[in-house]
C-alpha positions as CSV (number, residue, x, y, z in Angstrom):
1,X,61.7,89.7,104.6
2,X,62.1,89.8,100.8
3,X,65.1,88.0,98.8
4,X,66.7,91.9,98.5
5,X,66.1,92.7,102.6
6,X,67.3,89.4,103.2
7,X,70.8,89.6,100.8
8,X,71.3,93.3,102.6
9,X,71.2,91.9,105.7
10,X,73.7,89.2,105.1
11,X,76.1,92.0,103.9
12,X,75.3,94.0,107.6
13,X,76.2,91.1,109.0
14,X,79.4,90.2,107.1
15,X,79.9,94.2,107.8
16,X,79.8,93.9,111.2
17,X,81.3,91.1,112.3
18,X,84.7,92.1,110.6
19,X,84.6,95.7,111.0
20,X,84.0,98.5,113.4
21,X,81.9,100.2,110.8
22,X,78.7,100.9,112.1
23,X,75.5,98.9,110.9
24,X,72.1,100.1,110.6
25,X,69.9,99.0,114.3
26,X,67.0,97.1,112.0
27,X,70.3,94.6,111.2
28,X,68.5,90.7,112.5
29,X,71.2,88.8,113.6
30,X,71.2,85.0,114.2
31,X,73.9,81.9,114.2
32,X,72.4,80.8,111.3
33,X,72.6,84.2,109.4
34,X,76.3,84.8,110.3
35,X,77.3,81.4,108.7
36,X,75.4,82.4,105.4
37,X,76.8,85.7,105.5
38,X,80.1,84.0,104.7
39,X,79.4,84.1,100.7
40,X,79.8,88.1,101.7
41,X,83.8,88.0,103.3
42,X,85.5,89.1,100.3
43,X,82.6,91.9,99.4
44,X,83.6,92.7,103.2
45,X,87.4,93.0,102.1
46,X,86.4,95.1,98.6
47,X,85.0,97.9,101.3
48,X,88.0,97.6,103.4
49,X,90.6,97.4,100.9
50,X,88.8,100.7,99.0
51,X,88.6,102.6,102.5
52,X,92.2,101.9,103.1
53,X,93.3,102.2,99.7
54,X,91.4,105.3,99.5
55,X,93.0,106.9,102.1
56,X,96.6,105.8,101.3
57,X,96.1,107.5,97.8
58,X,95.1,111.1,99.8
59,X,97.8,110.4,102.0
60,X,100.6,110.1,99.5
61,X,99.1,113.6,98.0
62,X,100.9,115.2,101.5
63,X,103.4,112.9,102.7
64,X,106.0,110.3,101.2
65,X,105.0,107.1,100.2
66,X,106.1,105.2,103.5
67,X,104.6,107.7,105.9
68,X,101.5,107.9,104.1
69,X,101.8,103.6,104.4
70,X,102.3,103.2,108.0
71,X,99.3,105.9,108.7
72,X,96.8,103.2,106.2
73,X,97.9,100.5,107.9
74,X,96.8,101.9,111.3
75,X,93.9,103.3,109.3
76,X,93.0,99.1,108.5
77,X,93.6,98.4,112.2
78,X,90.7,100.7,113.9
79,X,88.7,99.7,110.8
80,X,89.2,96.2,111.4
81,X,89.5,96.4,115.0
82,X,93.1,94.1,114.9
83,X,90.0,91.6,114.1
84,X,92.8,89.1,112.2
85,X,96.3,90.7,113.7
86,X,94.5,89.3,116.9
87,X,93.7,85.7,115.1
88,X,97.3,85.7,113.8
89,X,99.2,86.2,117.1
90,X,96.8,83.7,119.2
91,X,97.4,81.0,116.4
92,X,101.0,81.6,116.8
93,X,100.8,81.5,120.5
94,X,99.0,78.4,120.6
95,X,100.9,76.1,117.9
96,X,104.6,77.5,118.8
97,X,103.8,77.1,122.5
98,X,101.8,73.7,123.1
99,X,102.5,70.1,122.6
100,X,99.4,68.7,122.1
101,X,96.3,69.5,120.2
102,X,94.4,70.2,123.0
103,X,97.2,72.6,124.5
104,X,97.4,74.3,121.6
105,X,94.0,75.2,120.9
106,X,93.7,75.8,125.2
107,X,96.5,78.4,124.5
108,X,95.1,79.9,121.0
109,X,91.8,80.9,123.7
110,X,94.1,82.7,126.1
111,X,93.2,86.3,125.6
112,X,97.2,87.2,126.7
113,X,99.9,87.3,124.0
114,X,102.9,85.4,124.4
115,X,106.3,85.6,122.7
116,X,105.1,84.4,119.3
117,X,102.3,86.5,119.0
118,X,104.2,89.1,119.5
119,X,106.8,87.9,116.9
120,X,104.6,87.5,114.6
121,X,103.1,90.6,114.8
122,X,106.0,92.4,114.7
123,X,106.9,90.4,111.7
124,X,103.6,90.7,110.0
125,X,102.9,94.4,110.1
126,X,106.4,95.5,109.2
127,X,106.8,93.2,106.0
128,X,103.4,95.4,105.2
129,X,105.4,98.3,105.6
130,X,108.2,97.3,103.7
131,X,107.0,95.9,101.0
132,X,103.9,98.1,100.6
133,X,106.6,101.4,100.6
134,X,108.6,99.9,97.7
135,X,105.5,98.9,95.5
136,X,104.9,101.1,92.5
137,X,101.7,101.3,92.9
138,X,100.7,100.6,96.3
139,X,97.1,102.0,96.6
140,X,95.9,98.9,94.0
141,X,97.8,96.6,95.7
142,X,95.6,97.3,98.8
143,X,92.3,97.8,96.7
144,X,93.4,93.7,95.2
145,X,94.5,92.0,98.6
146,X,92.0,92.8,100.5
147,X,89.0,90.6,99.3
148,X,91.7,87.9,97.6
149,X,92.9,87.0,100.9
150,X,89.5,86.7,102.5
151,X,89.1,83.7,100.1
152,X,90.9,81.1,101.4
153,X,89.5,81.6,105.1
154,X,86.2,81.7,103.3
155,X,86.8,78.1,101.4
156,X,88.5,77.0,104.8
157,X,84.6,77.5,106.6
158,X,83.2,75.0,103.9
159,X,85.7,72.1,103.8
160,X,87.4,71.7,107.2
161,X,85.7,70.7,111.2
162,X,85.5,73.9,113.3
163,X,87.9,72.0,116.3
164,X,87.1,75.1,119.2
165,X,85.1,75.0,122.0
166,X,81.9,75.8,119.9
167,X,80.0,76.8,123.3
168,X,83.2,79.4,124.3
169,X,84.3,80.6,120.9
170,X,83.6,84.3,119.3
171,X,83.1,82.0,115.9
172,X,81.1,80.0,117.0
173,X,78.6,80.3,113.9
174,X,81.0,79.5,111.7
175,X,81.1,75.7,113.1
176,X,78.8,75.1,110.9
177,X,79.9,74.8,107.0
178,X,78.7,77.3,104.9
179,X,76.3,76.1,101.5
180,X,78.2,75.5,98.2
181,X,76.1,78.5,96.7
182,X,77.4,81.0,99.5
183,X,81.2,79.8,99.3
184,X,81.1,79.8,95.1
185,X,79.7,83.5,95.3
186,X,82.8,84.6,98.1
187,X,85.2,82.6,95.7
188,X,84.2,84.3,93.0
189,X,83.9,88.6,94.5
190,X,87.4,87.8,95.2
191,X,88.4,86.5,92.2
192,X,87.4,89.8,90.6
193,X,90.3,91.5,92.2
194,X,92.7,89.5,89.6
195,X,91.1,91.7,86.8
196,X,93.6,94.7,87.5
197,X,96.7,92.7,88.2
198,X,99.0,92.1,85.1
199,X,100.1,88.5,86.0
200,X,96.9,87.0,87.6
201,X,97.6,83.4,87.2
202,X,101.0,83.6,89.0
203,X,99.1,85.3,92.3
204,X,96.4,82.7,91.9
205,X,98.9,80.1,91.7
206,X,100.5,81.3,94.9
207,X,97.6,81.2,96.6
208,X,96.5,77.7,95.6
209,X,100.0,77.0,97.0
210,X,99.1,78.8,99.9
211,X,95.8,77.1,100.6
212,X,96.9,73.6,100.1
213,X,99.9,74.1,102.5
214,X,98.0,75.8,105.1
215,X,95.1,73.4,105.0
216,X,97.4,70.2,105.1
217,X,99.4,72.2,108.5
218,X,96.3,72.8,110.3
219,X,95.0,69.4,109.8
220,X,98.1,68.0,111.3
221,X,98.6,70.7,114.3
222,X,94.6,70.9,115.4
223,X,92.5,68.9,113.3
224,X,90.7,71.4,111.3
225,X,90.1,75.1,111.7
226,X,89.6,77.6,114.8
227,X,88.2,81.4,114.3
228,X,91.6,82.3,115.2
229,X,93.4,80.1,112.1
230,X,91.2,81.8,110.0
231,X,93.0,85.4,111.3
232,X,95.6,84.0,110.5
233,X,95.2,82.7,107.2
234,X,93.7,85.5,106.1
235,X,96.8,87.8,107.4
236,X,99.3,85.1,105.9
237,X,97.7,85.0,102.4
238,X,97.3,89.0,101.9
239,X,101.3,89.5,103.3
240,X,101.9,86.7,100.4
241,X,99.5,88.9,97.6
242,X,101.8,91.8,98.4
243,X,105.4,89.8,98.0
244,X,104.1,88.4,95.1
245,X,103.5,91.6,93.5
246,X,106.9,93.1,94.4
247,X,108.6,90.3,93.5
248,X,107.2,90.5,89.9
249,X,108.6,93.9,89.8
250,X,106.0,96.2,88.4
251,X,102.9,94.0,88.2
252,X,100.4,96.3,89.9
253,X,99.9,99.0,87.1
């Protein structure tokens, strides 16, 4: 396999694992391949963000801006497959419902959602409906938090100890950290997406904010990082890219 085959075959990879878009059959998948694929996360949210952006701007031809919202968000579910709406409410299970680091993380496994999954679902997807109906311009806002808030997980992979049952866990290739090259290339795809905001340095500050509190919380509640924390990171910092922007009032031109 060539440099080029083996590059495309990372992105299949990326493509597949946090998508339900379909990958070409030649796709060779390993454990090893999975955890380089990681320099591709935020190229996987550039292709999410423009499918869901995309259809939110063909939407709001036909409806109002808040129907034509609600329809793209259910649009990113089936094209995610609730990938990190699932990591989010099994975090939130497990660290608002056990006392000990090893309850926790027994709980975050438990494929049933509890009372704080739900609330935090519930919470979660309808601040994206607020806030994303009120945005003047909604469609970039998508396009931009999409592969920004795949960074932090991204950086997560590299600097913290996967703490899950590596044997048991659906991320179980991520255990292992990713290569400085592979998390510098993610860092900077999703950099790119601060080119078409007007105040990029006050999003990027947030999400420095962002990172160091969530990697200082996880530390102290589990140790390091699950495939679920990483759900909900990722869910945590794109709701904070799209408070941001409405909060600068007008900043997504």
């Amino acid at each position: 396999m060539n440099r080029l085959s083996e590059q495309l075959n990372l992105w299949w990879i990326a493509v597949a694992f946090f998508t339900r878009i379909p990958v070409p059959a030649s796709v060779e998948f390993s454990q090893a391949s999975l955890n380089r694929a990681s320099r591709y996360f935020p190229a996987v949210g550039w292709l999410i963000g423009a499918l869901c952006a995309t259809a939110l701007w063909l939407l709001m031809l036909v409806f109002p801006q808040d129907v034509a919202v609600l329809i793209s968000i259910a649009i990113s579910l089936l094209l995610t497959g609730c990938f990190h709406e699932d990591g989010l409410a099994d975090t939130c299970d497990g660290l608002g419902g056990g006392w000990t680091r090893e309850q926790k993380l027994s709980i975050m496994k438990d494929s049933r959602i509890g009372t704080y999954g739900a609330a935090a679902l519930w919470v979660s997807l309808t601040l994206k409906f607020v806030v994303l109906s009120q945005l003047i311009n909604p469609v970039l806002a998508l396009l931009v938090a999409h592969p920004l808030s795949r960074i932090i997980p991204t950086v997560f992979i590299a600097a913290m100890s996967y703490v899950s049952d590596v044997d048991t866990s659906k991320a179980k290739p991520l255990a292992e950290s990713g290569s400085g090259a592979d998390t510098a290339i993610a860092i900077i795809t999703g950099l790119i997406a601060l080119m078409f905001i007007n105040n990029p340095f006050i999003i990027l500050f947030v999400l420095l904010v962002l990172a160091g509190v969530a990697y200082v919380f996880l530390k102290r509640q589990i140790g390091g990082f699950t495939g679920d924390a990483l759900g909900a990171v990722q869910q945590v910092s794109e709701l904070a890219i799209y408070l941001s922007l409405l909060a600068l009032s007008g900043s997504v031109s």
